[in-house]
C-alpha positions as CSV (number, residue, x, y, z in Angstrom):
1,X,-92.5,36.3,-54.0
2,X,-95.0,38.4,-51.8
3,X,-94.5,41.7,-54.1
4,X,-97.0,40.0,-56.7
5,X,-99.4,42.0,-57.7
6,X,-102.8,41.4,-59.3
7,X,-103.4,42.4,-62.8
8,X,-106.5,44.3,-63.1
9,X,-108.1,45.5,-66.7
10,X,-107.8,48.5,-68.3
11,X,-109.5,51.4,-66.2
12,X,-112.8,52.4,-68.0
13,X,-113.6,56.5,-68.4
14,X,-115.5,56.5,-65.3
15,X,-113.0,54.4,-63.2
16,X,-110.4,56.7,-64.1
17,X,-112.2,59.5,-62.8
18,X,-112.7,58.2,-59.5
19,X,-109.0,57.5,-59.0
20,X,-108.4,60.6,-60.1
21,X,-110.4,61.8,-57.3
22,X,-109.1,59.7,-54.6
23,X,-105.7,60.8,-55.3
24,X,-106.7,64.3,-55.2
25,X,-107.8,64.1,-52.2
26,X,-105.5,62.4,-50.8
27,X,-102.8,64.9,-52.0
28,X,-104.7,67.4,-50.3
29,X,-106.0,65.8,-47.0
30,X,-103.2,63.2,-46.2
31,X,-106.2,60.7,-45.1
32,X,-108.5,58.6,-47.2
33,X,-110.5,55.6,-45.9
34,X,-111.2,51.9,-47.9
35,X,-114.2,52.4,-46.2
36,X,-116.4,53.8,-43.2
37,X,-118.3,57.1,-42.4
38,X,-115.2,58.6,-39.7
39,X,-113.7,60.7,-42.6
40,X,-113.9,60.9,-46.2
41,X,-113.5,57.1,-48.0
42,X,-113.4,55.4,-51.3
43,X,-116.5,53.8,-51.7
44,X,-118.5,57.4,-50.9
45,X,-116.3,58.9,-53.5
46,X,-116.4,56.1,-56.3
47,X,-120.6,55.9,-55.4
48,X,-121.8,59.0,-54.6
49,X,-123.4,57.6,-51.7
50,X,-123.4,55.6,-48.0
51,X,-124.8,52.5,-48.0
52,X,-125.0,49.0,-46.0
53,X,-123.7,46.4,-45.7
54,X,-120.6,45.0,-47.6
55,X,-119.3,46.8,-50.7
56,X,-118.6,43.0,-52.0
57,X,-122.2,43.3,-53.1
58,X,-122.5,47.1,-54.4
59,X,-122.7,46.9,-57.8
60,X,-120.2,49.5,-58.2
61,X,-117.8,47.3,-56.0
62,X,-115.5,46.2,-59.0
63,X,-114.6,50.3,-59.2
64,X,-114.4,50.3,-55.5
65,X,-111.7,47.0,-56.0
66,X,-109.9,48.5,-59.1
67,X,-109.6,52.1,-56.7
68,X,-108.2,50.9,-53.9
69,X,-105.7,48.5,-55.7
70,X,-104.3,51.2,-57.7
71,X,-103.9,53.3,-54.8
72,X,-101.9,50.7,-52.8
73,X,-100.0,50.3,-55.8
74,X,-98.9,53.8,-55.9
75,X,-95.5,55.0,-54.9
76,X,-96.9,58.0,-52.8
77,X,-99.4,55.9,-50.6
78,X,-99.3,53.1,-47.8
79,X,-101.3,51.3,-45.7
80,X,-101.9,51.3,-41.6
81,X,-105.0,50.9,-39.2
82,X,-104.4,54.8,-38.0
83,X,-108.2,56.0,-38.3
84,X,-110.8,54.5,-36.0
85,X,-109.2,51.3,-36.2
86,X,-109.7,51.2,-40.4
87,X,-108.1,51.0,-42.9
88,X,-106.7,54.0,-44.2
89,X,-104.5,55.6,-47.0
90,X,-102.0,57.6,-45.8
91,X,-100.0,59.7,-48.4
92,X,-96.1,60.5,-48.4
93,X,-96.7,63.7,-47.0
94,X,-97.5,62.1,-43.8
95,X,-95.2,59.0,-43.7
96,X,-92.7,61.1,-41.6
97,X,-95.0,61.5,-38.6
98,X,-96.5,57.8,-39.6
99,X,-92.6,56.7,-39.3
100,X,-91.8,57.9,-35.8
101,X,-95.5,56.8,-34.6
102,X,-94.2,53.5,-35.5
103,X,-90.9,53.0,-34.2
104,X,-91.6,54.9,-30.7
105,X,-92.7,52.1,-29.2
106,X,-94.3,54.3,-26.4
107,X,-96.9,53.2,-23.9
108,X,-100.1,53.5,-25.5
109,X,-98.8,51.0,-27.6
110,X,-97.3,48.6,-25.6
111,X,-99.0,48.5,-22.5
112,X,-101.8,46.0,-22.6
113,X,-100.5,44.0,-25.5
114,X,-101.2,40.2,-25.5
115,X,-98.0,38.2,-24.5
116,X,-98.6,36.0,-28.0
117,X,-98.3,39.6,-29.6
118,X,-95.4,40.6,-27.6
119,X,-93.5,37.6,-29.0
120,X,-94.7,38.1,-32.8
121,X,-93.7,41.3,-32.6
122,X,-90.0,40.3,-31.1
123,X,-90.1,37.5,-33.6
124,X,-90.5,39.9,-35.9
125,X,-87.8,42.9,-35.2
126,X,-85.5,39.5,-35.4
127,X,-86.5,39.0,-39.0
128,X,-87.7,42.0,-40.1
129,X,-90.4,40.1,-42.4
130,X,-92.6,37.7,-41.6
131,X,-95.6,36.0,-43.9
132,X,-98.6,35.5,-42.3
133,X,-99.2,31.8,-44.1
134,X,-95.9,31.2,-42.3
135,X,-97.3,32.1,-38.4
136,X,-99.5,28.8,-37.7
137,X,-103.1,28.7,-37.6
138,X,-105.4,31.7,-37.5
139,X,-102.6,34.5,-36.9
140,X,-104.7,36.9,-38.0
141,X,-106.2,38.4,-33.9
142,X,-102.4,38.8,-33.1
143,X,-101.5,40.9,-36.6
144,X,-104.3,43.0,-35.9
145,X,-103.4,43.6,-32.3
146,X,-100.1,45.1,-33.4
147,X,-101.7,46.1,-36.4
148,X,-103.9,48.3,-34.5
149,X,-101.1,49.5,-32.6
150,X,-99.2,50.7,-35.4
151,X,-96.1,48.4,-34.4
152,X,-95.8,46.8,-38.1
153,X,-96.4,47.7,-41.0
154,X,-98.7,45.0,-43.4
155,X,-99.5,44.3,-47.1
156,X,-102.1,41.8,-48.5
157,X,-100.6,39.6,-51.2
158,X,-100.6,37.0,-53.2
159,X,-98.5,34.2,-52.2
160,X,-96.8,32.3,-55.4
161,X,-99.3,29.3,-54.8
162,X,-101.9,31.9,-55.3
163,X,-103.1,32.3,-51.7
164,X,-103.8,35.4,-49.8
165,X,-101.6,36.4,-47.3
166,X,-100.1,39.4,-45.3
167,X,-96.5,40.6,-45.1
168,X,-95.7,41.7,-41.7
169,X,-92.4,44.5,-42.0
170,X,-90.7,46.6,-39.7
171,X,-91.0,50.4,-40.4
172,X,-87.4,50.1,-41.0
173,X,-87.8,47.4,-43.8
174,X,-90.8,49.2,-45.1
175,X,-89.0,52.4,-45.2
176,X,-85.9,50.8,-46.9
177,X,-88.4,48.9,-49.3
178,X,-90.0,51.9,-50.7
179,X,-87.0,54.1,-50.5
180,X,-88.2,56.5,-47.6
181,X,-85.4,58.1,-45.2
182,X,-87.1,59.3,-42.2
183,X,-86.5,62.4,-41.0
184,X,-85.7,63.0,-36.9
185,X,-88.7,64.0,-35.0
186,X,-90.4,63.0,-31.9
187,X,-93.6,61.4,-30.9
188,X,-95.3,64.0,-28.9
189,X,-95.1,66.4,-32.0
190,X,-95.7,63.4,-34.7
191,X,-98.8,63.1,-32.3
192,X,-100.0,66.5,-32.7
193,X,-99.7,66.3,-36.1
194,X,-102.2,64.0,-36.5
195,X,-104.3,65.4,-33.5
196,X,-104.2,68.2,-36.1
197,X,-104.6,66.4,-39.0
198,X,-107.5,64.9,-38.2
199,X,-109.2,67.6,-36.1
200,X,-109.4,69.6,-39.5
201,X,-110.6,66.6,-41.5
202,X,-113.2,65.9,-39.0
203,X,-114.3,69.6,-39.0
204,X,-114.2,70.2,-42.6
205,X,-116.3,66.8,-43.7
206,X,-118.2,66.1,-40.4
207,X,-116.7,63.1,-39.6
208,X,-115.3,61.4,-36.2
209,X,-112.3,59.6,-37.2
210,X,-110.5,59.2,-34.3
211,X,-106.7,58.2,-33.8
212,X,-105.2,54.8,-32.2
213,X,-104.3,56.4,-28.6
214,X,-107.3,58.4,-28.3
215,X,-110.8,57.1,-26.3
216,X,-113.4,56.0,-28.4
């Protein structure tokens, strides 16, 4: 039911370049932004350009929509809030030290979590998936709090009755879903990874994308 995906039409020349290009680069960097100005993100690349306000309204903004689809759709890329609070493609190459983030639990993410998002997010490791349409009315401040915590893992879907919704996962159901075994690590070194990670990003395309447990 919630795996539905949207049917988009065929990719023109130009549309095909720019996926081309995002996947690139995120084979190279790990990182890639829907968008924001922290580190390198789809709308600069399909445009050429920054701009205002929301890429609804760009007139490239179908590109920017057929883009990021495609890469949420792909095999080798997932979703998570993990830079500045965005979010952010995060290639295979990563999901290791994205994993063990995840599942940690440690105290920069659970300290100062609501008590509405302490229960969601017990309700959840009950059931392992949870729709959003399914959570009551306006869920959407507690999915972000964990969201932003990188306690769950999220997709926006289609619902069969054709509404939008999220999917709230594990990282063990995610994991299982897209056929990922984790490897052993631990947090302090999945940390510096990304401390890393990002540092060199930063440096390399002037940006200041930061990460979830650092000060803004």
């Amino acid at each position: 039911m919630w795996h539905c995906k949207i049917l988009l039409p065929k990719m023109t020349a130009n549309e095909d370049k720019n996926f081309e290009q995002s996947i690139e680069l995120l084979e190279e960097i790990g990182l890639l932004l829907v968008r924001g100005t922290e580190i390198p993100d789809v709308c600069r690349l399909v445009t050429g350009k920054e701009f205002k306000g929301s890429w609804w309204s760009n007139p490239a903004a179908h590109q920017i929509f057929g883009v990021n689809e495609r890469l949420a759709d792909h095999p080798d890329i997932t979703l998570a809030k993990l830079i500045s609070g965005k979010v952010t493609f995060v290639h295979r190459q990563l999901w290791p030290q994205l994993f063990i983030l995840g599942t940690q639990r440690s105290d920069w993410q659970v300290s100062g979590l609501s008590a509405k998002a302490k229960q969601l997010l017990k309700t959840l490791d009950a059931k392992t998936t949870l729709v959003s349409t399914d959570l009551g009315p306006k869920p959407g401040d507690l999915v972000r709090e964990l969201e932003l915590k990188l306690l769950i893992h999220t997709d926006q879907v289609h619902t069969e009755k054709g509404a939008h919704a999220k999917v709230l996962e594990t990282w063990e159901t995610w994991a299982q879903r897209v056929g990922f075994k984790p490897k052993r690590s631990n947090t302090s070194a999945a940390q510096s990874f990304f401390e890393k990670r990002v540092e060199e990003i930063n440096q390399r395309f002037g940006g200041r994308g930061r990460l979830p447990w650092q000060a803004k």
